[in-house]
Backbone as CSV, one residue per row, in Angstrom:
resi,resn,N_x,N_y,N_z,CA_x,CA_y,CA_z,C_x,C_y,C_z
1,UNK,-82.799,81.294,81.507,-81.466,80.748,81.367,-81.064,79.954,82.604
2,UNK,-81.092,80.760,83.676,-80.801,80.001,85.192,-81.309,78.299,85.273
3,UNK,-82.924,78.205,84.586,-83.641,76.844,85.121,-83.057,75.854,83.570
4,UNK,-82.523,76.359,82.820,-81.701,75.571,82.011,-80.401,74.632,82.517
5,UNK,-79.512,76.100,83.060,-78.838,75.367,83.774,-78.881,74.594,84.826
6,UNK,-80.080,74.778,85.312,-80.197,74.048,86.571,-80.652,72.067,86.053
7,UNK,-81.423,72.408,85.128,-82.276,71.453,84.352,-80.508,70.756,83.677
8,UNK,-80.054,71.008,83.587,-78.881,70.317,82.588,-77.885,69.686,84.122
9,UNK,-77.509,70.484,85.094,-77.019,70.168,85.995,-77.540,68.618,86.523
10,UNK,-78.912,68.738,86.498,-79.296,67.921,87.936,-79.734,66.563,86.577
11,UNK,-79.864,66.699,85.344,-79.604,65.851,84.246,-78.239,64.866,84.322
12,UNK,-76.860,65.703,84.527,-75.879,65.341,84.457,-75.725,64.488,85.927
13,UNK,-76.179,65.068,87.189,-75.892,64.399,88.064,-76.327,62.871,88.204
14,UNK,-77.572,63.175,87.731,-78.436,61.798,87.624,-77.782,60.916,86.925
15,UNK,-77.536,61.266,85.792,-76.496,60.451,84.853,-75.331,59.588,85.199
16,UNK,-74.688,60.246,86.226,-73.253,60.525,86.916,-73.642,59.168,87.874
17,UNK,-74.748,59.297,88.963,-75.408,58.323,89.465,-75.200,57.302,89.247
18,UNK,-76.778,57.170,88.389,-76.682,55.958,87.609,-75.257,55.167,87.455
19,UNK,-74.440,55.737,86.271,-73.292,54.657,85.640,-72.712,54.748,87.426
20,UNK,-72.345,55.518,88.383,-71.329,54.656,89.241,-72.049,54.090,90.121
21,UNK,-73.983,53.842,90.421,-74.070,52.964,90.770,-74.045,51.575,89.783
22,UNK,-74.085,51.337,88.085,-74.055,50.544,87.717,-72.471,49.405,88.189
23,UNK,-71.420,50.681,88.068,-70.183,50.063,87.867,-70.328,49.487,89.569
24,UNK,-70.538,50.015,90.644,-70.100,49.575,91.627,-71.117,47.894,91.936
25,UNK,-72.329,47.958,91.396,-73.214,46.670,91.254,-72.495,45.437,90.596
26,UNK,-71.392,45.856,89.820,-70.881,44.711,89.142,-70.141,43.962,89.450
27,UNK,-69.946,42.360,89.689,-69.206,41.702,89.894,-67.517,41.409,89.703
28,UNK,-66.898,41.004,90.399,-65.339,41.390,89.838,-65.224,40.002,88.861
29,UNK,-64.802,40.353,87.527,-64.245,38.707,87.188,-62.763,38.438,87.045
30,UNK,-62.499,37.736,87.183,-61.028,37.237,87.594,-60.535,36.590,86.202
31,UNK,-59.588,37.195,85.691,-59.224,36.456,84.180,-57.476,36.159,84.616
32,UNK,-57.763,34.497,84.113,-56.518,33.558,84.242,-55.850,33.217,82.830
33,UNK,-55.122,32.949,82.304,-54.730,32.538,81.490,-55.003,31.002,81.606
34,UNK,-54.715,30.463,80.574,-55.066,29.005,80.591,-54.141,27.686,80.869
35,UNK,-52.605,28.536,80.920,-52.109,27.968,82.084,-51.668,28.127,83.082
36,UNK,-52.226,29.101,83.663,-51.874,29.573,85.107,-53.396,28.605,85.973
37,UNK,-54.947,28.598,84.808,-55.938,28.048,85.567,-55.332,26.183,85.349
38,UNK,-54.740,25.714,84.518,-54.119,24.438,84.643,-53.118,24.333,85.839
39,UNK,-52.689,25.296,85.685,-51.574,25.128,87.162,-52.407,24.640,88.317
40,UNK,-53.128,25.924,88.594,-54.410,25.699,89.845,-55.099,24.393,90.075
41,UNK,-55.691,23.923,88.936,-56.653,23.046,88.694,-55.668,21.313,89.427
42,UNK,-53.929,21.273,89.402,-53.470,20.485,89.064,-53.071,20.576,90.769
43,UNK,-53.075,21.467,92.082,-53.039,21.686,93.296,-53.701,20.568,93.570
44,UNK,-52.991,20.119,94.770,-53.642,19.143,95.636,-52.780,19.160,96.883
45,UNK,-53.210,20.065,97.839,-52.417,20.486,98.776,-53.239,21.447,99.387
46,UNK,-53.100,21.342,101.191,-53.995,22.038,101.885,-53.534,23.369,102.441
47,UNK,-52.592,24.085,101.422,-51.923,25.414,101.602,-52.894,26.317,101.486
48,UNK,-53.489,27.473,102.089,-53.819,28.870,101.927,-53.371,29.973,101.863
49,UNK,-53.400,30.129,100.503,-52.176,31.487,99.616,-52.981,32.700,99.905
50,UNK,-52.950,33.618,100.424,-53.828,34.369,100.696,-53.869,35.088,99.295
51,UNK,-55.395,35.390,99.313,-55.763,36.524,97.812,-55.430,35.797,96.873
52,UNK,-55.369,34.164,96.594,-55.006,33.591,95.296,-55.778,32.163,95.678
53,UNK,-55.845,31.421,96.525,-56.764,29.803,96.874,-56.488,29.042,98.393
54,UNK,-57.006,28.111,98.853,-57.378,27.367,99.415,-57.387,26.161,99.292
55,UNK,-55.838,25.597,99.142,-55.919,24.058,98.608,-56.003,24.176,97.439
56,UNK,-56.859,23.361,96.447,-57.048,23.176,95.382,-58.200,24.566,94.695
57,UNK,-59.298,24.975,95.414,-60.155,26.432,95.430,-59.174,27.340,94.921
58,UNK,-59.494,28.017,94.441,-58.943,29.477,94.046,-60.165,30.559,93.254
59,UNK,-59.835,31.595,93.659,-60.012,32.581,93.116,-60.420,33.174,91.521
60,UNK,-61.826,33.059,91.439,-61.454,32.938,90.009,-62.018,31.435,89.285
61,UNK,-61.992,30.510,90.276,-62.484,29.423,89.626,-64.295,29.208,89.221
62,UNK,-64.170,28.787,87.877,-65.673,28.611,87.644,-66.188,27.646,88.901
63,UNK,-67.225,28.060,88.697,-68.841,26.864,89.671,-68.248,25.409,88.576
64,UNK,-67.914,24.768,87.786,-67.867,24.052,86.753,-66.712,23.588,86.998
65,UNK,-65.673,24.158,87.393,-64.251,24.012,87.576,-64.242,23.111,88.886
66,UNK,-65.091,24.199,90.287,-65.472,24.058,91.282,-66.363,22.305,91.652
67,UNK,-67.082,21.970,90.866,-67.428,20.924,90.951,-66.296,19.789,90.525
68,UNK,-65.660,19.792,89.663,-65.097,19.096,89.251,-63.501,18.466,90.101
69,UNK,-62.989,19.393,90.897,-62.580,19.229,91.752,-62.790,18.909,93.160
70,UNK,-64.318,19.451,93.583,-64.642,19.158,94.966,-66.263,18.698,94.978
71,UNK,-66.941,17.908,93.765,-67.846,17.391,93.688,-68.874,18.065,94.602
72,UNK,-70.258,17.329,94.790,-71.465,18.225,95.134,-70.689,18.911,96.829
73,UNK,-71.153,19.805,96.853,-70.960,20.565,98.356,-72.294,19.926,99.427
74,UNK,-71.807,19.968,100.329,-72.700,19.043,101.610,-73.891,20.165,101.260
75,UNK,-74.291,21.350,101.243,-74.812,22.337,101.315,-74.984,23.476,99.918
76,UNK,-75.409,24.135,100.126,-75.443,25.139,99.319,-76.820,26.034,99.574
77,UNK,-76.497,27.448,99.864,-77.616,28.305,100.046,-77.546,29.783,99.317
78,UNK,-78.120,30.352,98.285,-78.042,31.854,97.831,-77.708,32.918,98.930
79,UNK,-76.653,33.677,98.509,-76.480,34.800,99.610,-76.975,35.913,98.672
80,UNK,-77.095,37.161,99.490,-76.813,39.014,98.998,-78.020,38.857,97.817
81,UNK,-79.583,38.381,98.431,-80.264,38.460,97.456,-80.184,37.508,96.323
82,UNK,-79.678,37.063,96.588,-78.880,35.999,95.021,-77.940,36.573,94.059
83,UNK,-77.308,37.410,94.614,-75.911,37.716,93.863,-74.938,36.962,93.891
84,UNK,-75.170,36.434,95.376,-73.647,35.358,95.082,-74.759,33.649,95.713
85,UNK,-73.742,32.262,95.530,-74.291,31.054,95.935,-73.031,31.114,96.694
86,UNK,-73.519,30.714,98.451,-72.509,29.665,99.076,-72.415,28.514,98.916
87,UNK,-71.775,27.720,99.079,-71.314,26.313,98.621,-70.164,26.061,100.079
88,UNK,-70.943,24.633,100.930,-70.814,24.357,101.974,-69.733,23.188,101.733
89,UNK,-68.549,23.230,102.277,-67.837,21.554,101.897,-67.284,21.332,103.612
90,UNK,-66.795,20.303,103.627,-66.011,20.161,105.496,-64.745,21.396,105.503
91,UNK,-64.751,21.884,106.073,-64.037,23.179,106.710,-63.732,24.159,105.824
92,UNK,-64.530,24.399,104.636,-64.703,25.111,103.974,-66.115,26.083,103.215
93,UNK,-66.062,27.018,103.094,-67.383,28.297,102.733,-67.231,28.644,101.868
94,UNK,-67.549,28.507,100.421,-67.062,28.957,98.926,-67.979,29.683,98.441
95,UNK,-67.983,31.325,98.100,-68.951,31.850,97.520,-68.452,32.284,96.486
96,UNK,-69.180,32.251,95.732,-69.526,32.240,93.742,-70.500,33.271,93.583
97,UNK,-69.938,34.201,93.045,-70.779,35.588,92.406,-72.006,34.853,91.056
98,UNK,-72.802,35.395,91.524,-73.798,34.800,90.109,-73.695,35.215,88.797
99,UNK,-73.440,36.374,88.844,-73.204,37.322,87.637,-72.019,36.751,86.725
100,UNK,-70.550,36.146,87.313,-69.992,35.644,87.090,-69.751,34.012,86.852
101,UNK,-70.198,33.312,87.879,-70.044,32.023,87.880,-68.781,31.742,88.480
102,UNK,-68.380,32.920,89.202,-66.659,32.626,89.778,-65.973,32.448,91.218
103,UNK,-65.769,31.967,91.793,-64.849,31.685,93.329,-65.116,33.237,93.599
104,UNK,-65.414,33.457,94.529,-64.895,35.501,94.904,-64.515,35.352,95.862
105,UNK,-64.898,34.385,96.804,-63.924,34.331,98.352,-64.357,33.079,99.120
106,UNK,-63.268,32.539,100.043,-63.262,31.445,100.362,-62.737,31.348,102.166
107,UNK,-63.773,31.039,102.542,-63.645,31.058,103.809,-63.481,29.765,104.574
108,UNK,-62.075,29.560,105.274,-61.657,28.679,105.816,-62.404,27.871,107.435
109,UNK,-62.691,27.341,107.906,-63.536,26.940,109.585,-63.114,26.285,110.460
110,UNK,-61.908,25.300,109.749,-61.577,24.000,110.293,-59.818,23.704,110.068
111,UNK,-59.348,23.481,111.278,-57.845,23.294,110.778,-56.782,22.813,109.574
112,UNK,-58.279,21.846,108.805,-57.362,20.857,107.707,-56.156,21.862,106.895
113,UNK,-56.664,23.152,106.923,-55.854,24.322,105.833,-54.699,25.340,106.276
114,UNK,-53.918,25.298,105.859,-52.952,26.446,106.829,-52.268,26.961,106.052
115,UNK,-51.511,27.915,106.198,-50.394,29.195,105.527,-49.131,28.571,105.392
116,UNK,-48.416,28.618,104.875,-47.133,28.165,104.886,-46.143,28.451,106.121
117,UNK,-46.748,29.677,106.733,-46.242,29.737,107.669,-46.688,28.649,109.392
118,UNK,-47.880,27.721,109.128,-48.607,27.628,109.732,-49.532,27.229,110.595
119,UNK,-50.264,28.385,110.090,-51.532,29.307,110.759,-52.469,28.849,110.060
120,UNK,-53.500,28.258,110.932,-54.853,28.004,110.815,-55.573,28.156,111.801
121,UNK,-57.259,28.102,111.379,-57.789,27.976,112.790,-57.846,27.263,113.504
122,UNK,-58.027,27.883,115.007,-57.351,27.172,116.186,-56.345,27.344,116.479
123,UNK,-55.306,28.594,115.893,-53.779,28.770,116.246,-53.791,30.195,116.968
124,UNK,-52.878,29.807,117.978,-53.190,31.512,118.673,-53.287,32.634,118.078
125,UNK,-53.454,33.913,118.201,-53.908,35.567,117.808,-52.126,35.731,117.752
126,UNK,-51.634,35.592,118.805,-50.696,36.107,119.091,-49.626,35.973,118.549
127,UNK,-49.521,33.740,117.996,-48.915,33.003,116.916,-48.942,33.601,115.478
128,UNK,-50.191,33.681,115.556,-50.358,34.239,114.223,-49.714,35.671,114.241
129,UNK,-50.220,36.226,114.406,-48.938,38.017,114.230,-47.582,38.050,114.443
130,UNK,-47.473,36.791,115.312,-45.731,36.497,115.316,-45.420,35.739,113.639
131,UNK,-45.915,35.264,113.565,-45.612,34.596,111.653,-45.860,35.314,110.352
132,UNK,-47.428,35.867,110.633,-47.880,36.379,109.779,-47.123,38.342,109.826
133,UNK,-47.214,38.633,110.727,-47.142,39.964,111.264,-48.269,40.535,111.605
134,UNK,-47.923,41.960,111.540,-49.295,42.648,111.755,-50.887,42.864,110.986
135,UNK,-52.011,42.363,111.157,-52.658,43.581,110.212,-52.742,44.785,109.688
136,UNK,-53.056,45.094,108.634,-53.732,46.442,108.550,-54.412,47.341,109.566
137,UNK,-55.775,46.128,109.775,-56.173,47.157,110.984,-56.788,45.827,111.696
138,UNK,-57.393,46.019,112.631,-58.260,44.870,113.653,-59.044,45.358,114.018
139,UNK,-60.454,45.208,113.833,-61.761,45.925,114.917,-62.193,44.716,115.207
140,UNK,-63.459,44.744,116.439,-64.193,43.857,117.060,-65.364,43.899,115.965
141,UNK,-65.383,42.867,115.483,-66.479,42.208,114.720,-68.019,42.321,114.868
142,UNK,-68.298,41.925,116.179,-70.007,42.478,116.631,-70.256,43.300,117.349
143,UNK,-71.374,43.631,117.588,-71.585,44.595,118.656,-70.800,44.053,119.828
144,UNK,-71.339,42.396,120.345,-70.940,42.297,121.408,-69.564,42.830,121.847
145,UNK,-68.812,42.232,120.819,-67.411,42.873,120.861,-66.686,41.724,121.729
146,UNK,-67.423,40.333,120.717,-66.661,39.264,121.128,-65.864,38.468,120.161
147,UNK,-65.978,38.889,119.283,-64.983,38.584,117.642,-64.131,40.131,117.166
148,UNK,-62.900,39.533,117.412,-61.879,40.274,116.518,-61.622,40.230,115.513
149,UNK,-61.937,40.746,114.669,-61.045,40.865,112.736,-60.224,40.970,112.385
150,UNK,-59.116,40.550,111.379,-57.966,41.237,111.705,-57.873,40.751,110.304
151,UNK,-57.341,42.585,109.294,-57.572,42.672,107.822,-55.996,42.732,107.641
152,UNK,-55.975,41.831,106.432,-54.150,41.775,105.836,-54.381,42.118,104.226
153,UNK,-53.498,43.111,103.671,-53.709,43.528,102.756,-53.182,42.288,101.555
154,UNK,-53.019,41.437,101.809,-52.441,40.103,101.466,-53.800,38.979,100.663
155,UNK,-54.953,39.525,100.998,-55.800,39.198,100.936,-56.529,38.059,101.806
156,UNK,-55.924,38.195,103.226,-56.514,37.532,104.010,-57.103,37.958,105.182
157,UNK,-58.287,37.615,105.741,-58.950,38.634,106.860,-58.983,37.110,108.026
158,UNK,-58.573,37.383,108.915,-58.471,36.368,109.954,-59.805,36.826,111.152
159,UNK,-60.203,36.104,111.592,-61.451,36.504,113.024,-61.284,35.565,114.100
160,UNK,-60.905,36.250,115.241,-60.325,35.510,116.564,-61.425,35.653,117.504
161,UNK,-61.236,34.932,118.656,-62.259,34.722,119.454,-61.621,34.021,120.503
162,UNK,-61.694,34.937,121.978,-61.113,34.165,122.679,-59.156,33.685,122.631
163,UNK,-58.930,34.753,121.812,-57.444,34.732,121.549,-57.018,33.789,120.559
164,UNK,-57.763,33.052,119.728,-57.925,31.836,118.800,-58.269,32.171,117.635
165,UNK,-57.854,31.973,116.332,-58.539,32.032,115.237,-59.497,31.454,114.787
166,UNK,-60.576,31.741,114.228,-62.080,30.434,114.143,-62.003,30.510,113.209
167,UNK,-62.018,31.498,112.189,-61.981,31.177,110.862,-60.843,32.261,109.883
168,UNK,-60.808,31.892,109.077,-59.647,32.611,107.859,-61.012,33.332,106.480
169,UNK,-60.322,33.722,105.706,-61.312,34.456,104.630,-60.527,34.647,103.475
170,UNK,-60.339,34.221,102.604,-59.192,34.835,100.953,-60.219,35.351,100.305
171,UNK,-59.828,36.319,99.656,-60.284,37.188,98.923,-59.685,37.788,98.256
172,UNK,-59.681,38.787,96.905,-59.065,39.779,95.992,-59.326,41.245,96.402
173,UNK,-58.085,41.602,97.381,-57.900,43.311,97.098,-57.391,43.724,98.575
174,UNK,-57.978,44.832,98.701,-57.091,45.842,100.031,-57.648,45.640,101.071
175,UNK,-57.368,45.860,101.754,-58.133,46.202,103.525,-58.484,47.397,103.368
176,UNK,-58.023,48.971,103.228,-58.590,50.002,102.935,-57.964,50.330,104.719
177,UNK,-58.714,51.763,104.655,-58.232,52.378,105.785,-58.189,51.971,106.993
């Protein structure tokens, strides 16, 4: 009786496994209505909404969408194994989940883009938390412990250097603890 239960236990765990490593492998997809993605599509403006786009980019936008608005990218290289494609444009980093075909986050490099309040890179650490406010949290980025992070539950992760912002990041969801 005992190696039954044991046999059914370590059955169930495995099981248990499996599906939450399936669910956590899966890509997020982003569902728009069709005129909220017309709204987007119709941007032409170098605002960064955090956790929603980047100018005309957003969140959510097809590779298809993505071309059609910002034609071939100077670049393009597979990330995470080939789960996601970066897509290189001037002061911009666009990665597209494969699984999806969708925007998942968009990383800013170059001043052309800013917050309404703004803040772009190249604007002080200090500017920025005076506009933006605080993060969530801030750790040093590398070992060296020469890049600062700084996570906004807003969906924007900022990275300073030298008291400067170098780059911005939009994305969908929390900072977490």
């Amino acid at each position: 009786m005992n190696k039954i239960v044991w046999a059914f236990a370590l059955v169930s765990c495995s099981v248990l496994l499996l599906v939450a490593c399936a669910a956590g492998s899966q890509a997020k997809t982003f569902r728009r209505s069709d005129q909220d993605v017309a709204r987007l599509m119709a941007i032409n403006d170098n605002v960064i909404v955090p956790g929603e786009r980047v100018g005309s980019v957003f969140l959510g936008m097809t590779e298809e969408q993505l071309y059609r608005k910002m034609g071939n990218p100077d670049q393009n290289y597979p990330q995470d194994s080939g789960a996601s494609m970066l897509y290189i444009y001037p002061d911009l980093e666009i990665y597209a989940q494969m699984a999806t075909h969708q925007v998942s986050s968009i990383i800013v490099r170059g001043p052309s883009y800013h917050t309404i309040q703004g803040v772009s890179a190249g604007t002080p650490e200090l500017e920025m938390k005076a506009k933006i406010g605080q993060p969530v949290w801030e750790i040093l980025a590398h070992s060296a412990g020469t890049e600062l992070k700084l996570c906004y539950n807003s969906g924007l992760t900022a990275y300073a250097y030298d008291g400067h912002i170098t780059r911005m990041q939009i994305w969908s969801g929390m900072c977490g603890g």
